[in-house]
PyMOL Python script that loads the backbone (N, CA, C, O; Angstrom):
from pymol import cmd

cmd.read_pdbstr("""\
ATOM      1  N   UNK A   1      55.887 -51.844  -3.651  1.00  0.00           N
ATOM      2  CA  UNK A   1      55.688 -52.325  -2.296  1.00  0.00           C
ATOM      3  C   UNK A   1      54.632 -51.452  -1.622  1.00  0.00           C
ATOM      4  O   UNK A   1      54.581 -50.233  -1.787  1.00  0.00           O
ATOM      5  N   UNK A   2      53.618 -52.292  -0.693  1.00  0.00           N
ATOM      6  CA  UNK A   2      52.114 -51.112  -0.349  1.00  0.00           C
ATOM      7  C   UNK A   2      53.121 -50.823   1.233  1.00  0.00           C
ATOM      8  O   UNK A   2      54.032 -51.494   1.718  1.00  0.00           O
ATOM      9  N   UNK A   3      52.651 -49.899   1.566  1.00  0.00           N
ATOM     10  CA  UNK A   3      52.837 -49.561   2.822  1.00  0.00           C
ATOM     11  C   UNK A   3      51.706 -50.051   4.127  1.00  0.00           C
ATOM     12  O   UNK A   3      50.502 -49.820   4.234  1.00  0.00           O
ATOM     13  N   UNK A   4      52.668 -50.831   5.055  1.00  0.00           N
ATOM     14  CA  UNK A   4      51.258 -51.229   5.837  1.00  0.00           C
ATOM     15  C   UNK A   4      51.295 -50.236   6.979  1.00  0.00           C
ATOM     16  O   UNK A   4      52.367 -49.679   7.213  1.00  0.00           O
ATOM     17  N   UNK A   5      50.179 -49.948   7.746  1.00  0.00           N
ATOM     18  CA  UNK A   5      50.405 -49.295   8.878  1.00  0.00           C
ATOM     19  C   UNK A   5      51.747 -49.140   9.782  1.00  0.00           C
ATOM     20  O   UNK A   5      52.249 -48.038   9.999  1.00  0.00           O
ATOM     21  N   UNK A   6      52.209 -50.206  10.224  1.00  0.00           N
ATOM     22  CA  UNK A   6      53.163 -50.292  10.928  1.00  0.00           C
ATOM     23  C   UNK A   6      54.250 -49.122  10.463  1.00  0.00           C
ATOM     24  O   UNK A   6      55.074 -48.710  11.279  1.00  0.00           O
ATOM     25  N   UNK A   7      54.210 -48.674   9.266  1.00  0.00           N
ATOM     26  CA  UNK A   7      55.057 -47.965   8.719  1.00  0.00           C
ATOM     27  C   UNK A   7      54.905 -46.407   8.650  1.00  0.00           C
ATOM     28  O   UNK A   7      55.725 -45.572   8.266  1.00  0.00           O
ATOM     29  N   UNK A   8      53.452 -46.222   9.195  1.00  0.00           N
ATOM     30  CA  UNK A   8      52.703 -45.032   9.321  1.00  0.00           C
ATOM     31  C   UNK A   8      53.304 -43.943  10.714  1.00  0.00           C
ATOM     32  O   UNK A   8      53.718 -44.314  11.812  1.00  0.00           O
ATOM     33  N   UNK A   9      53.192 -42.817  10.293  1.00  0.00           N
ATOM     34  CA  UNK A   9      53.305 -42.085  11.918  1.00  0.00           C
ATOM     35  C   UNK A   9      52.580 -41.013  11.410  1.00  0.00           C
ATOM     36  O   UNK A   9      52.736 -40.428  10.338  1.00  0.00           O
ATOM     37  N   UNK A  10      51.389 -40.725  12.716  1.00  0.00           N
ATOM     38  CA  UNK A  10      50.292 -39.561  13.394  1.00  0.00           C
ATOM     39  C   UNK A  10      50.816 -38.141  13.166  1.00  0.00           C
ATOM     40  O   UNK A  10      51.224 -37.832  14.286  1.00  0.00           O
ATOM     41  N   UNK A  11      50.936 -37.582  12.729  1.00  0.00           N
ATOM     42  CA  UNK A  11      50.875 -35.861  13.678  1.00  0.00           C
ATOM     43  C   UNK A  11      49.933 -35.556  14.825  1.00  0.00           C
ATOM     44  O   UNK A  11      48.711 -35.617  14.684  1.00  0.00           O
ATOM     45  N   UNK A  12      50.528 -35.223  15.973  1.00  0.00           N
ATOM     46  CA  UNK A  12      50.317 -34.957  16.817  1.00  0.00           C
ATOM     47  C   UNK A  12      50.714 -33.647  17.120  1.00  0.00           C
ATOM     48  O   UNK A  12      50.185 -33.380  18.199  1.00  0.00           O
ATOM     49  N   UNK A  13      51.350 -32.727  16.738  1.00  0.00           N
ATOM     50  CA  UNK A  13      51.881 -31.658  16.939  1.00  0.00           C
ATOM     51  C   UNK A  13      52.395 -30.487  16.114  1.00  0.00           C
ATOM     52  O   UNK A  13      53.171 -30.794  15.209  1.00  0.00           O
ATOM     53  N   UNK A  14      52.139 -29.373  16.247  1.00  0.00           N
ATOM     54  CA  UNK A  14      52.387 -28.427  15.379  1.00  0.00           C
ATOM     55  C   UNK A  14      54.119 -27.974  16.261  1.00  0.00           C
ATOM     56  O   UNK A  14      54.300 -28.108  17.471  1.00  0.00           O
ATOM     57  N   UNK A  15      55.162 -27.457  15.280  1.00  0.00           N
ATOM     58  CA  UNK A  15      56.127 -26.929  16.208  1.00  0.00           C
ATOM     59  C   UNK A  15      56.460 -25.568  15.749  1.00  0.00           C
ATOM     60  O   UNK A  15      57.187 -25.271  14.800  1.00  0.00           O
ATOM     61  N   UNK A  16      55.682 -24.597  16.740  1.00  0.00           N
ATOM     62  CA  UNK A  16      55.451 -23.095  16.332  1.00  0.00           C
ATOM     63  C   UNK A  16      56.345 -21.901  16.476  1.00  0.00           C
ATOM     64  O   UNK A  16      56.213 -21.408  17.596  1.00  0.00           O
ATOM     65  N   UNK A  17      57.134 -21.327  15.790  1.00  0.00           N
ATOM     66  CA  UNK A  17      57.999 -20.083  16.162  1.00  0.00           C
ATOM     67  C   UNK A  17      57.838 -19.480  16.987  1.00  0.00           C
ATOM     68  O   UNK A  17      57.316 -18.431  16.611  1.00  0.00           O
ATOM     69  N   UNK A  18      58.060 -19.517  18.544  1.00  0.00           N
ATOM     70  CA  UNK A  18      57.686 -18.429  19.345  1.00  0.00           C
ATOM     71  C   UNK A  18      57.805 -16.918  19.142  1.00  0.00           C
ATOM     72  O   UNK A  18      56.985 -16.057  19.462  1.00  0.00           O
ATOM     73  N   UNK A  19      58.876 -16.786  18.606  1.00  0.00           N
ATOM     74  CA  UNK A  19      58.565 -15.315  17.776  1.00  0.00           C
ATOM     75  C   UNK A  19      57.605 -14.394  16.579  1.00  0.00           C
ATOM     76  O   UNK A  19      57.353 -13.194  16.466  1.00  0.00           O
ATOM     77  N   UNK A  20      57.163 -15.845  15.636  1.00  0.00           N
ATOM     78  CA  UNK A  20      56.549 -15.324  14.599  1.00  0.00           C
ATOM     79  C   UNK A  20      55.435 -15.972  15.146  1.00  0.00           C
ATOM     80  O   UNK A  20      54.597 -15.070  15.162  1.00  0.00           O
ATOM     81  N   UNK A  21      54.874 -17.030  15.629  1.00  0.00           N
ATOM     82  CA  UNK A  21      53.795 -17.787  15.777  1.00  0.00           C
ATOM     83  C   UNK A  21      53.426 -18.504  14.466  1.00  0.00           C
ATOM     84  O   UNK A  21      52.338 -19.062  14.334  1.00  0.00           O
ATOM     85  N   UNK A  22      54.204 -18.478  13.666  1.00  0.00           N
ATOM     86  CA  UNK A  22      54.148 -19.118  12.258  1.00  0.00           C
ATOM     87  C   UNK A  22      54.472 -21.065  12.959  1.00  0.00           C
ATOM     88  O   UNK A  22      54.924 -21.390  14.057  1.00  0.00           O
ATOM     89  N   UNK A  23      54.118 -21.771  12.049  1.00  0.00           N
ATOM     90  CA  UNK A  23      53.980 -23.408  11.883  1.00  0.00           C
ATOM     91  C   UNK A  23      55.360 -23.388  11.263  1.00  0.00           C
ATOM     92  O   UNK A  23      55.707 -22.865  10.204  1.00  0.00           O
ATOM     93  N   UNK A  24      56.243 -24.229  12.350  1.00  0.00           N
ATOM     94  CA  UNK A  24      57.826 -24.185  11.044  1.00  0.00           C
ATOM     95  C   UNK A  24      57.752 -25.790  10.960  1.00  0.00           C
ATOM     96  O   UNK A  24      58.572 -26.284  10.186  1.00  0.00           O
ATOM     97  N   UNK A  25      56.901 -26.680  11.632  1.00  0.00           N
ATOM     98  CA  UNK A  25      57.185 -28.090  11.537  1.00  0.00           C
ATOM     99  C   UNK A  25      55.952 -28.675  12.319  1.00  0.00           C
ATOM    100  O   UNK A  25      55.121 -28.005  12.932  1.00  0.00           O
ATOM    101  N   UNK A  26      55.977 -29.980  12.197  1.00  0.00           N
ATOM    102  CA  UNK A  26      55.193 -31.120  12.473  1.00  0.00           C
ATOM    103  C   UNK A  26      55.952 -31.812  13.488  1.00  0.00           C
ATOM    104  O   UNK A  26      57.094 -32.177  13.208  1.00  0.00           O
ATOM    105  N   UNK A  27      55.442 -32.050  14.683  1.00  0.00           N
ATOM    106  CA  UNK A  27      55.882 -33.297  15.588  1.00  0.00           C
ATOM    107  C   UNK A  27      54.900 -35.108  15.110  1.00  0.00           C
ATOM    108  O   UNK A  27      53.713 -35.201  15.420  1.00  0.00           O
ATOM    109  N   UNK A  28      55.355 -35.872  14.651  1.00  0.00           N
ATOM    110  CA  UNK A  28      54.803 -36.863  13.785  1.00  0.00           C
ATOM    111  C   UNK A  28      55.010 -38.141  15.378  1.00  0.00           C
ATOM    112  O   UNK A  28      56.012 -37.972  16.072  1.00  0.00           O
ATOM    113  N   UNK A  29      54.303 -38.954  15.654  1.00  0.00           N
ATOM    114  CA  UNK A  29      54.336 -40.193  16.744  1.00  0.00           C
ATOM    115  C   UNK A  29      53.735 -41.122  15.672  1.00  0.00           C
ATOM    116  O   UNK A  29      52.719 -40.985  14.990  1.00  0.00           O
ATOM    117  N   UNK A  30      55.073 -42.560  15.742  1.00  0.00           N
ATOM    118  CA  UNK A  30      55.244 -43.373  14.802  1.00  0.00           C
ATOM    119  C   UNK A  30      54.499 -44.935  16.162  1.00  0.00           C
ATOM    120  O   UNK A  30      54.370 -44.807  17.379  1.00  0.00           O
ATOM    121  N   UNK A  31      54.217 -46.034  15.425  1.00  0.00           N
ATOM    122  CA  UNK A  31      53.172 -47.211  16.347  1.00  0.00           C
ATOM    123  C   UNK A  31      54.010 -47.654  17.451  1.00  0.00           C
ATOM    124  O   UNK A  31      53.526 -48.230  18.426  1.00  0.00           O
ATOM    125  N   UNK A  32      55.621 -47.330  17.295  1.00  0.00           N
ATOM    126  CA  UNK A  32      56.367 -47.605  18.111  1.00  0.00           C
ATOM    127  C   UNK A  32      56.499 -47.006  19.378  1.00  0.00           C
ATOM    128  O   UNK A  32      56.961 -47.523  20.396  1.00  0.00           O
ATOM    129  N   UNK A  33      56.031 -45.816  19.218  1.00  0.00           N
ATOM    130  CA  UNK A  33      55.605 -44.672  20.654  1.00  0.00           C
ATOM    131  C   UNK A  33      56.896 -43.413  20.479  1.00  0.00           C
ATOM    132  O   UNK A  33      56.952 -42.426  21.212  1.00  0.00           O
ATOM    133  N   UNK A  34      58.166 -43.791  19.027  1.00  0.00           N
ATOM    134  CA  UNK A  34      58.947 -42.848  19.144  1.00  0.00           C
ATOM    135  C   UNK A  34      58.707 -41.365  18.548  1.00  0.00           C
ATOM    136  O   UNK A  34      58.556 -41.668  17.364  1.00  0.00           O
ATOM    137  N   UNK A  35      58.590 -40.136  18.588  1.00  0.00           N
ATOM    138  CA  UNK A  35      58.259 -39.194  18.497  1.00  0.00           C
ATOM    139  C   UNK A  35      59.505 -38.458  17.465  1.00  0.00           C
ATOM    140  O   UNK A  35      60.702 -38.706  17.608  1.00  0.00           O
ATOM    141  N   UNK A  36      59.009 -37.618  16.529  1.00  0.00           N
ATOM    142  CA  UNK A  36      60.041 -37.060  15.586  1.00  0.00           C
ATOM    143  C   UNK A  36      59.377 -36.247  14.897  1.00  0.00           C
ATOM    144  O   UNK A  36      58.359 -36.452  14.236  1.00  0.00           O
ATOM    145  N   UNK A  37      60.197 -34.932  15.117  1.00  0.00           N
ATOM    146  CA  UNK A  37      59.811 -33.823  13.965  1.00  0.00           C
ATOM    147  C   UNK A  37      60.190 -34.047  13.036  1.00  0.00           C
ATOM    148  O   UNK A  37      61.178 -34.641  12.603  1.00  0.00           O
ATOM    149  N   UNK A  38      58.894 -33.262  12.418  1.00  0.00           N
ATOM    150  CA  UNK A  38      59.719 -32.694  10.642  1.00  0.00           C
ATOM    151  C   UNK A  38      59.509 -31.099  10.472  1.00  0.00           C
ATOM    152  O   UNK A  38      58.616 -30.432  10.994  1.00  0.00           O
ATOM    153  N   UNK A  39      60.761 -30.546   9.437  1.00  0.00           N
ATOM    154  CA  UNK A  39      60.753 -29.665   9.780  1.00  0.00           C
ATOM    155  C   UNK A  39      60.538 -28.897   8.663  1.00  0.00           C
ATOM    156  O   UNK A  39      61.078 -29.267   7.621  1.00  0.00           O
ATOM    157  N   UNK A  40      59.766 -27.764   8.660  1.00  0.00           N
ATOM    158  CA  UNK A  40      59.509 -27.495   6.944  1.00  0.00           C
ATOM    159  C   UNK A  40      60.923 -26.746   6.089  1.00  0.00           C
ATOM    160  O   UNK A  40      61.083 -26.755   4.869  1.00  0.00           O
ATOM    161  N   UNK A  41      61.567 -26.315   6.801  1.00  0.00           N
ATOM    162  CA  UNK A  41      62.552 -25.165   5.951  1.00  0.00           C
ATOM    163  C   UNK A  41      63.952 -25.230   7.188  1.00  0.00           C
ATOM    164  O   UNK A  41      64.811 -24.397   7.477  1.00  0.00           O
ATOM    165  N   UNK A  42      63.686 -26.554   7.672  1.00  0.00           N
ATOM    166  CA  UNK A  42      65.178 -26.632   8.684  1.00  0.00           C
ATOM    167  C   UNK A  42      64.870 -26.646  10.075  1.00  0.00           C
ATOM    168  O   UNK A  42      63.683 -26.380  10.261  1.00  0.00           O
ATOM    169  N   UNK A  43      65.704 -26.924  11.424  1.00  0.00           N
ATOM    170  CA  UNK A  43      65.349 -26.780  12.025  1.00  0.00           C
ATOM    171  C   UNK A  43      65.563 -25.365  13.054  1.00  0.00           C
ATOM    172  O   UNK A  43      66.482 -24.600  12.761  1.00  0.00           O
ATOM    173  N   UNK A  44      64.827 -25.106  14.063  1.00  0.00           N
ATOM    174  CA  UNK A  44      64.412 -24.202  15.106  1.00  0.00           C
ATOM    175  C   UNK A  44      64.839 -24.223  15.857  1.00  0.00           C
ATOM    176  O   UNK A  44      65.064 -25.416  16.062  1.00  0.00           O
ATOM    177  N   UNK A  45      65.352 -23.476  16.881  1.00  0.00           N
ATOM    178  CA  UNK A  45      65.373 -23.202  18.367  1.00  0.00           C
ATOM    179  C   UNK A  45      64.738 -23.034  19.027  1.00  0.00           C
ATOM    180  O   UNK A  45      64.714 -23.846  19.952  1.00  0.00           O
ATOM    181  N   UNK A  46      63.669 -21.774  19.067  1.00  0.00           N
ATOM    182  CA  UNK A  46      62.566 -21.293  20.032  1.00  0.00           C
ATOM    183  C   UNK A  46      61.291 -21.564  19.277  1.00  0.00           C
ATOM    184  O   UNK A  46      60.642 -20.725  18.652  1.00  0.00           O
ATOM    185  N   UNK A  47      60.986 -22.995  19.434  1.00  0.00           N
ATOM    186  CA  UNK A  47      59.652 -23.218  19.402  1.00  0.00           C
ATOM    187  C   UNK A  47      58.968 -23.640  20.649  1.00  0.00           C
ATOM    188  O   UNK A  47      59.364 -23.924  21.780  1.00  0.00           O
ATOM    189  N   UNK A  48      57.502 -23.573  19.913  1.00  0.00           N
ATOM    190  CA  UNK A  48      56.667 -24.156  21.120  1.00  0.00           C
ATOM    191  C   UNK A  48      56.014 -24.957  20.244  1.00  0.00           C
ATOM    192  O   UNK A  48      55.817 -24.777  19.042  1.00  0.00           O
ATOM    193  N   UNK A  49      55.526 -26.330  21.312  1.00  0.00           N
ATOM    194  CA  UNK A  49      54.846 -27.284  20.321  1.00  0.00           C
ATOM    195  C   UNK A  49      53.235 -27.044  20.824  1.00  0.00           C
ATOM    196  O   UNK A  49      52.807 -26.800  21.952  1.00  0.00           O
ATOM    197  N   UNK A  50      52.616 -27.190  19.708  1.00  0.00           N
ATOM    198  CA  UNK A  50      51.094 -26.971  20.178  1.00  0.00           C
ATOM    199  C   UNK A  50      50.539 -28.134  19.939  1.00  0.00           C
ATOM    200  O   UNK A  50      50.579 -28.435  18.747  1.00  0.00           O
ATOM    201  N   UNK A  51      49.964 -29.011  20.724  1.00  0.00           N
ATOM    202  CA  UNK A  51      49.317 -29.784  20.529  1.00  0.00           C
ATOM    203  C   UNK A  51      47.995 -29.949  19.574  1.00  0.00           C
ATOM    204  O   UNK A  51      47.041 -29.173  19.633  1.00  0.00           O
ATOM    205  N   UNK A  52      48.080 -31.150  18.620  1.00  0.00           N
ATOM    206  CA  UNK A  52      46.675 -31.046  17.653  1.00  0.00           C
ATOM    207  C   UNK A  52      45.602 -32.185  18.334  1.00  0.00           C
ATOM    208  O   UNK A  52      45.772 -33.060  19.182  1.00  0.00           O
ATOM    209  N   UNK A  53      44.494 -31.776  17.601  1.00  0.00           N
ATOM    210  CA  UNK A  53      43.191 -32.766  17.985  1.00  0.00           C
ATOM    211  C   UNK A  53      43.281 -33.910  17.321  1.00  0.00           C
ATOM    212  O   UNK A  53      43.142 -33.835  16.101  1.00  0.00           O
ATOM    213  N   UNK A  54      43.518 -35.177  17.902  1.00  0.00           N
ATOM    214  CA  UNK A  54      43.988 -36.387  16.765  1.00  0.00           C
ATOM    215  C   UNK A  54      42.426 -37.253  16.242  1.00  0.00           C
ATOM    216  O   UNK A  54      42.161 -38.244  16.922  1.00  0.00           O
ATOM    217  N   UNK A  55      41.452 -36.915  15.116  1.00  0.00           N
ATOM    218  CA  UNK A  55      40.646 -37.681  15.054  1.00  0.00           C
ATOM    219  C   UNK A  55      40.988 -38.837  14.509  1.00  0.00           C
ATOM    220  O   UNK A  55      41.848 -38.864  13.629  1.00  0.00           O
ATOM    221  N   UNK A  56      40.441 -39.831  14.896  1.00  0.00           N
ATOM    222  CA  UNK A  56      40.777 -41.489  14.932  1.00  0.00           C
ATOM    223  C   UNK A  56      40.202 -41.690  13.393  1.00  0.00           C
ATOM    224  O   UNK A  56      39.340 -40.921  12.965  1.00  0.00           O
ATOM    225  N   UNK A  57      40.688 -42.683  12.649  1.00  0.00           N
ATOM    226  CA  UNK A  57      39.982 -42.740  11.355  1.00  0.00           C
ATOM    227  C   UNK A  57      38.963 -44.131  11.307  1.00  0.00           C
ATOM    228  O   UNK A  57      39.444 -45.082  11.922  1.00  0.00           O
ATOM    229  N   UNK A  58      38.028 -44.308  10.857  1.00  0.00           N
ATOM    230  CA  UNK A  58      37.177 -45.620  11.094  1.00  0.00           C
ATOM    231  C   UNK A  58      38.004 -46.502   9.926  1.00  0.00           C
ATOM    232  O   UNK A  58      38.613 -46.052   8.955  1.00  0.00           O
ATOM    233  N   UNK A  59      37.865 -47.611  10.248  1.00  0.00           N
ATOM    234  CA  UNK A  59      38.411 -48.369   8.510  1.00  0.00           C
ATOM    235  C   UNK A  59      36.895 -49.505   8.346  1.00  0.00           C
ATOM    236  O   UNK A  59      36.262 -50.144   9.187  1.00  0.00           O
ATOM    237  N   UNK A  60      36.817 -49.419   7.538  1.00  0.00           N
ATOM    238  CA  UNK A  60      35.680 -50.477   7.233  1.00  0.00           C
ATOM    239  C   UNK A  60      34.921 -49.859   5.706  1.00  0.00           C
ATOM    240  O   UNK A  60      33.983 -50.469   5.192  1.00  0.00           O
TER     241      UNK A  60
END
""", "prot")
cmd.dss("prot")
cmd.show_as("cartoon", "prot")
cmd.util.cbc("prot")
cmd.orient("prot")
């Protein structure tokens, strides 16, 4: 089965250890507008999310 877009979600967000400043996860925004981390090794308490630069992709 191909995957169509609709099924796709962005990263938009890094979610950063405020203590270590280390990357512990991804904030991902799916076409639906709902928003959901992932988390690399579990989840966090004291993060901060840093916003990423989203470049648009051309298709053609």
């Amino acid at each position: 089965m191909l995957e169509s877009e609709e099924d796709e979600a962005q990263a938009t967000g890094r979610l950063v250890d405020r203590a270590t400043g280390e990357t512990v996860g991804l904030i991902y925004q799916w076409s639906d507008g709902l928003m959901q981390p992932y988390w690399f090794s579990g989840a966090r308490d004291n993060v901060a999310v840093v916003g990423l630069d989203v470049v648009q992709r051309k298709s053609g």
